[in-house]
NUVO-62256 format. One record per residue (C-alpha): residue in three letters; x, y, z. Coordinates in steps of 0.001 Angstrom, whole numbers, plus 500000, padded with zeros to 6 digits. Layout:
<sites>
AlaXYZ/...
</sites>
This chain:
<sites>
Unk229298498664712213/Unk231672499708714725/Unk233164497777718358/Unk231035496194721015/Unk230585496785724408/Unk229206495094726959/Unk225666496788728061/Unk223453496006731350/Unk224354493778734391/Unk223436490226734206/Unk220909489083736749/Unk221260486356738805/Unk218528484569740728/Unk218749481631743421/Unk215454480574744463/Unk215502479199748007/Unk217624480899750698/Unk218559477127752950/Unk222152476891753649/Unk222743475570749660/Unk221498479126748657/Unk222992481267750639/Unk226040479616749998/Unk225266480079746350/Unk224351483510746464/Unk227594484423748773/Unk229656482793746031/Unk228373484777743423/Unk228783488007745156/Unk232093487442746065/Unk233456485939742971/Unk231801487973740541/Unk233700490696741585/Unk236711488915740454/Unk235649488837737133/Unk236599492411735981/Unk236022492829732172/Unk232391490715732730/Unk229007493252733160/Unk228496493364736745/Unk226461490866738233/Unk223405491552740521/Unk222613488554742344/Unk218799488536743759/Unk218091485430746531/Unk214114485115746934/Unk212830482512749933/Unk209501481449750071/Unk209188481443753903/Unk209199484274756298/Unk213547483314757465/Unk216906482627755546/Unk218480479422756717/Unk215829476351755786/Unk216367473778758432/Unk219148475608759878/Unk217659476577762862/Unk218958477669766333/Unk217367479300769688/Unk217301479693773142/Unk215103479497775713/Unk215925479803779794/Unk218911479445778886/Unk219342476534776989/Unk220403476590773671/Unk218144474220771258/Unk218816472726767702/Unk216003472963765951/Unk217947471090762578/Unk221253469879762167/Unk223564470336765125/Unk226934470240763968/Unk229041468600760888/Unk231728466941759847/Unk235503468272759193/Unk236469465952756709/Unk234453467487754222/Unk236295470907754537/Unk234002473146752703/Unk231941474240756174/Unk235499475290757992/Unk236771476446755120/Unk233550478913754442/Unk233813479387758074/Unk237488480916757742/Unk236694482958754327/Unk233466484899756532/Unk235670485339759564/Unk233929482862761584/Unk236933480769762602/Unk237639481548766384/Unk233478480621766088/Unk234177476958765881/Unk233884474398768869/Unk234371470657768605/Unk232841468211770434/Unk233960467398774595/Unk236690465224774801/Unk235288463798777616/Unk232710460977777058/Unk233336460975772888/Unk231567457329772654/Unk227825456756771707/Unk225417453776772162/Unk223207451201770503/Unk220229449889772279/Unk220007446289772484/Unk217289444778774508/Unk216181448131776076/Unk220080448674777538/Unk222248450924776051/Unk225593449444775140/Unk228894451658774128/Unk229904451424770492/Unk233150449170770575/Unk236308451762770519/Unk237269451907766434/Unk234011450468765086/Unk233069452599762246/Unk229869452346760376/Unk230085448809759173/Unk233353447239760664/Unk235472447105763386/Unk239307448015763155/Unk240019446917766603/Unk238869443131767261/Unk239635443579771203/Unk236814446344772179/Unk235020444240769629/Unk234740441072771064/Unk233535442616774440/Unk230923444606773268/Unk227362443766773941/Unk225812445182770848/Unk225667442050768730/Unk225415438394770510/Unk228431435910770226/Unk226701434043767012/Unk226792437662764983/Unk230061438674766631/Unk231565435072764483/Unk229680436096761569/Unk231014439207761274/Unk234452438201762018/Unk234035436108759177/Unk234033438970756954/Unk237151438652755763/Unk236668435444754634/Unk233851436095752349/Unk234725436530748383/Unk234669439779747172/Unk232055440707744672/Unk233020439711741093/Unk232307442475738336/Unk229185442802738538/Unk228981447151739155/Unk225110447211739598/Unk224232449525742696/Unk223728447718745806/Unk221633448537748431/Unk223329449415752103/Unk221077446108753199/Unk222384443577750841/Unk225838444844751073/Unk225873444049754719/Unk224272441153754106/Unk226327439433752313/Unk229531440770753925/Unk228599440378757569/Unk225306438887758309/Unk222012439411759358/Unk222520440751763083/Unk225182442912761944/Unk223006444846759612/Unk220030445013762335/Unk221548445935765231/Unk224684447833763795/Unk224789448988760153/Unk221233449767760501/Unk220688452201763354/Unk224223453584762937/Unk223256454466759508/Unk219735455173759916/Unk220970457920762068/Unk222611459669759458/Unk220354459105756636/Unk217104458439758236/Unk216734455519755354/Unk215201452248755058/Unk219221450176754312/Unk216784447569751849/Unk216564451048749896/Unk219451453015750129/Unk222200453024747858/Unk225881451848748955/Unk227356453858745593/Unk225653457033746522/Unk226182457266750206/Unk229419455001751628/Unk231311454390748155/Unk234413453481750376/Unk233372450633751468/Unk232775449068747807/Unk236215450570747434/Unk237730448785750298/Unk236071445164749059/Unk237308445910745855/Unk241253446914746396/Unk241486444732749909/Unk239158442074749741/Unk237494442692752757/Unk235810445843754353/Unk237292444523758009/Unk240704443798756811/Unk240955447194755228/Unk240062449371758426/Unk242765446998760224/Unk245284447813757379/Unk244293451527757733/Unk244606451532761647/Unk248286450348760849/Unk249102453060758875/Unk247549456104760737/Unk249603454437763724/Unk252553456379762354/Unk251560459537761874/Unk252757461524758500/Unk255107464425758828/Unk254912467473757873/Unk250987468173758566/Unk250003471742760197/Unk247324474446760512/Unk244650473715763380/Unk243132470064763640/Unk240043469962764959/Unk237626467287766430/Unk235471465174763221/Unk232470466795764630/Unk232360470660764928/Unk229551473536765674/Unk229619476760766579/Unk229400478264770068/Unk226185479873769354/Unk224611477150767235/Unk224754476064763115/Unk222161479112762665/Unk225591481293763776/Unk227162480281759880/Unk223977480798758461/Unk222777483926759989/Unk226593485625758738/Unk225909484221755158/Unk222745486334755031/Unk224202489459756486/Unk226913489566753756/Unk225019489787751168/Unk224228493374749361/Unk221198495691750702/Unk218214494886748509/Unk219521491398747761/Unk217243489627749576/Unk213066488925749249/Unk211239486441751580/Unk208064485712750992/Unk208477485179747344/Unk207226482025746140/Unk207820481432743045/Unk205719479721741157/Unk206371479534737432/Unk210002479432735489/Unk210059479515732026/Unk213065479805729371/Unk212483482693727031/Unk214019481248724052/Unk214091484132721974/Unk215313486876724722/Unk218092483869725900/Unk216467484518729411/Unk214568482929732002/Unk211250484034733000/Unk210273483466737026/Unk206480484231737742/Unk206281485228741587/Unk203376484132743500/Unk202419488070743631/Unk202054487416740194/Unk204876489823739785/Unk207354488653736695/Unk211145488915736999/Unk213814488122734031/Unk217096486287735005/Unk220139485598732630/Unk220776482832734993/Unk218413480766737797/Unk220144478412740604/Unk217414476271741885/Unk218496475472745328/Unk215954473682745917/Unk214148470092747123/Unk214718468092744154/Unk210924467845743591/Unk210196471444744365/Unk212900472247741612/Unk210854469320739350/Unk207588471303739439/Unk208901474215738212/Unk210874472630735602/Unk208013470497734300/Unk206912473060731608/Unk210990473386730328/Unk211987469526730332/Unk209625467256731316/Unk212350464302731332/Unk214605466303733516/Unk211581466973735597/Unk210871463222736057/Unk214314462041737033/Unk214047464837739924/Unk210308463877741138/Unk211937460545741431/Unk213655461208743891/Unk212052460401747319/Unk212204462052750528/Unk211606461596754502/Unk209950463607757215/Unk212072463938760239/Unk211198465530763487/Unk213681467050766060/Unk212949466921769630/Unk214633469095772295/Unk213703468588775882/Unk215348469878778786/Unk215826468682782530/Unk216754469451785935/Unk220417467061785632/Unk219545465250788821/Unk216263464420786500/Unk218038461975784437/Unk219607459057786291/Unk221611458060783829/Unk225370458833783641/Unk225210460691780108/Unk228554459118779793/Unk228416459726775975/Unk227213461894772985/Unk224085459519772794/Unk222048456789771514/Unk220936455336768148/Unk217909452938768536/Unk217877449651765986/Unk214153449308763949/Unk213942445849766021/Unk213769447391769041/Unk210329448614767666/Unk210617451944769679/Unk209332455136768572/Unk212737457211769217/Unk215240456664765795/Unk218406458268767925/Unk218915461033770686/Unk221569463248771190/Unk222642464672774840/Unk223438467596773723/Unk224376469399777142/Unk227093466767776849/Unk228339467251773463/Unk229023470253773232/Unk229538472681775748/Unk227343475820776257/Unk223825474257775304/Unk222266474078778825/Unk222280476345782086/Unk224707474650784849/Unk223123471579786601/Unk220692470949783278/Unk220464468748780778/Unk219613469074777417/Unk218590466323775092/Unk217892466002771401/Unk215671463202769973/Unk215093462220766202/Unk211378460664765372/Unk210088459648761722/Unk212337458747758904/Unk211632456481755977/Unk210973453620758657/Unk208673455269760402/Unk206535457665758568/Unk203332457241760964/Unk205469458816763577/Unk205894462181762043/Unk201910462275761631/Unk201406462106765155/Unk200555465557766951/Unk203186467099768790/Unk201311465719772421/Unk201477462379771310/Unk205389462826769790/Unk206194464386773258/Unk204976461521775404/Unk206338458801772563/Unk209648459862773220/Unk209401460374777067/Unk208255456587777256/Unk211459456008775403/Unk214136458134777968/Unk211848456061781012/Unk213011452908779888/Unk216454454096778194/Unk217204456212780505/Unk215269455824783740/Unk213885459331783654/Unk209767459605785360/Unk210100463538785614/Unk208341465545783283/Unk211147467815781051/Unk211191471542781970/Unk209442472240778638/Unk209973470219775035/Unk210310471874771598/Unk208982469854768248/Unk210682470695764949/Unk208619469252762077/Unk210626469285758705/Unk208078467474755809/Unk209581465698753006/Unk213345467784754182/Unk215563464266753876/Unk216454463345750184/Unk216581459415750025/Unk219599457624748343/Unk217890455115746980/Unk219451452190744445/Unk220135453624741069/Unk220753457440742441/Unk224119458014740900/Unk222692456850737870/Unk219815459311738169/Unk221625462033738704/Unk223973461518735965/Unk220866461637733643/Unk219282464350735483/Unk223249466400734891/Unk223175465544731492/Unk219066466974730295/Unk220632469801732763/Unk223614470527729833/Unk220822472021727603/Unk220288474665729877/Unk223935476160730678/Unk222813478991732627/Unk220734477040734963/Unk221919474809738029/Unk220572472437740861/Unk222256473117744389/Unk220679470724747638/Unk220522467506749531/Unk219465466014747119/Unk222498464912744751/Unk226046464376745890/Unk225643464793749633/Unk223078465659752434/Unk225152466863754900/Unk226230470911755875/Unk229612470755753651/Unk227667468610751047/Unk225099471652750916/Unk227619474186751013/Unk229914472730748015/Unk226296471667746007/Unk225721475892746419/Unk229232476925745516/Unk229969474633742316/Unk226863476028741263/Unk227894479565741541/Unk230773478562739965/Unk229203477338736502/Unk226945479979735994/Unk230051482720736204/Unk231635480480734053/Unk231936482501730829/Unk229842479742729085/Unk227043479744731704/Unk226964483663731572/Unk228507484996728091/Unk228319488796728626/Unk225663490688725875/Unk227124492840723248/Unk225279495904722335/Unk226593496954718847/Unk227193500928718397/
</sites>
């Protein structure tokens, strides 16, 4: 017997070519070349659907540049700059208008301005608090209150979003603030969603301070005196690009090697080939391709029907996990159309107000470069896990749901120039109580299977940078030498 070499290139598939899986894919192709004494790695992406991007979408029309998915994301999470930088995208970036950077609640059909410093749950300026209009002057003592109310003892059961406001701040609070505000991120019924899983500071902030409100007031304080020695550009908390999301995921695509690409491949079967140490993914051609290694970036229950036949248990703990329907609506107007000063990014509607709208955007006034001079281009959000019988509404009926809406929000009669309707079934993973937990278990029956990974909404984070780092730490493990051990041919 004489020395080993290694033989043929490892294969690599991602199924599903969203944002998670292109940033997967990208990640393998750029860090596999790092890896110099491994077999070379050919990464192969397949998408289902006729486009790269999932509900990454952006377009124009007259003029007007629409949304059709998420319009921007945040820069706390750095991963979406940071990818932005490494694929030259950088001097691509816009942040949000200085000019009008408030939004509003609707209470009682009038939209009031969210107090200066509220965030989320709290406010850490009691002035601009007290004068707001968004909660009366009962819920505006009841949430002042909050820092007289005992923390939680040690109990460390999950708690929903609901009974954490609750019991912090009051009833009103969580309908007409926490709610909406929240629902407008997550699209979630708060009696359902999980505090642990989505806002884990704020547990933090009972826990250390006492008091959520006291906290932000502590933390106001501090960021009053700005630390030294920061650099490097700072931008806005809410960025985009000045041709639309679709700009970050459109580069992604184009980076990747000739050939490296299928759409239209469904797949429909994955299998573990114990015996050849590979996985087996049956196309919906009925074509068969091998893979050393499979990243599933995928819906969480898409990813559990193909698992089913591998590990039933992991399958379960991923068909567990529930999702929305959300619908995006762009309409667009003559700006003398809209009587209403736009004197803000938008609106988020509370459940109580029993409107059909959930939130609307004006984008036009967000950022710049998303409507033709003297337009107007807004952005409204219908369905969610409150309001499922929405999204089965035709698009006629959606249309002239939300238009009732901007009448009475907004004063506007006149029909829009034209209206888009973006449909996106079961596309919102739901946080619900016990998710962390479920995950955990759903990483650990996961461990069996070292050269397979999860990437998507649906684990540690639904937004763009969530997706993007959900992508890359996969790529990560599987070019981990114990995810992918090279093969040794003996000679």
């Amino acid at each position: 017997m004489t020395a080993s070499s290694p033989t043929d290139a490892r294969r690599v598939v991602v199924v599903g070519g969203g944002i998670s899986g292109l940033a997967a894919a990208h990640r393998l192709v750029t860090r596999a070349a790092q890896f110099q004494s491994s077999p070379r790695v050919e990464v192969l992406l397949l998408e289902a659907s006729p486009r790269l991007g999932g509900t990454v979408r952006t377009f124009t029309r007259d003029g007007f540049l629409l949304e059709g998915g998420p319009d921007s994301f945040i820069s706390e999470k750095p991963e979406a700059v940071e990818l932005a930088k490494e694929i030259g995208l950088e001097r691509n970036l816009v942040g949000t208008n200085e000019e009008h950077r408030r939004a509003f609640i609707v209470r009682r059909g009038r939209l009031r301005p969210v107090p200066e410093g509220f965030q989320l749950l709290a406010p850490s300026r009691l002035l601009p608090f007290a004068a707001s209009g968004i909660v009366s002057w009962r819920g505006k003592a009841r949430i002042a209150m909050e820092m007289l109310v005992p923390r939680r003892g040690e109990d460390d059961t999950d708690e929903s979003l609901a009974q954490f406001v609750r019991r912090r701040f009051g009833r009103e609070a969580l309908e007409r603030v926490a709610q909406p505000l929240v629902g407008g991120i997550y699209t979630a019924d708060p009696e359902q969603l999980s505090l642990r899983a989505t806002m884990p500071r704020f547990i933090e902030m009972e826990r250390t301070a006492g008091s959520v409100t006291r906290a932000m007031l502590r933390a106001r304080r501090r960021a009053a005196t700005p630390a030294r020695g920061t650099s490097g550009a700072r931008y806005s908390l809410f960025l985009s690009f000045d041709r639309g999301v679709q700009t970050l995921t459109d580069r992604l695509a184009a980076l990747l090697p000739h050939g490296s690409v299928r759409l239209g491949a469904r797949v429909e079967s994955l299998r573990f080939d114990e015996g050849a140490r590979a996985w087996r993914l049956r196309l919906g051609s009925n074509e068969t391709l091998a893979a050393d290694a499979v990243c599933l970036a995928l819906p969480a229950y898409a990813s559990a029907a193909l698992l089913r036949d591998t590990d039933a248990a992991l399958a379960d703990e991923l068909e567990a996990i529930p999702y929305a329907s959300t619908v995006t609506v762009n309409l667009a107007y003559r700006r003398a159309a809209i009587p209403h000063a736009l004197d803000g990014f938008g609106f988020v509607v509370p459940f109580v107000e029993r409107r059909s709208t959930l939130a609307c955007t004006f984008s036009s006034v967000k950022f710049d470069g998303r409507a033709p001079a003297g337009h107007a281009l807004l952005r409204a959000f219908v369905g969610g896990a409150l309001q499922p019988e929405m999204f089965a509404l035709d698009e006629e009926a959606m249309v002239a749901a939300v238009r009732e809406d901007l009448r009475a929000l907004l004063g506007v009669t006149e029909p829009p120039l034209f209206a888009h309707v973006e449909k996106w079934p079961r596309s919102m993973a739901q946080y619900t109580v016990g998710h962390t937990d479920r995950v955990a278990r759903a990483r650990e029956r996961l461990a069996r299977f070292p050269s397979l990974r999860l990437a998507g909404n649906a684990y540690e984070g639904a937004g763009l940078p969530d997706c993007i780092r959900s992508g890359q730490n996969a790529a990560d493990a599987i070019l981990n030498e114990q995810a992918l051990q090279p093969r040794w041919g003996e000679m």
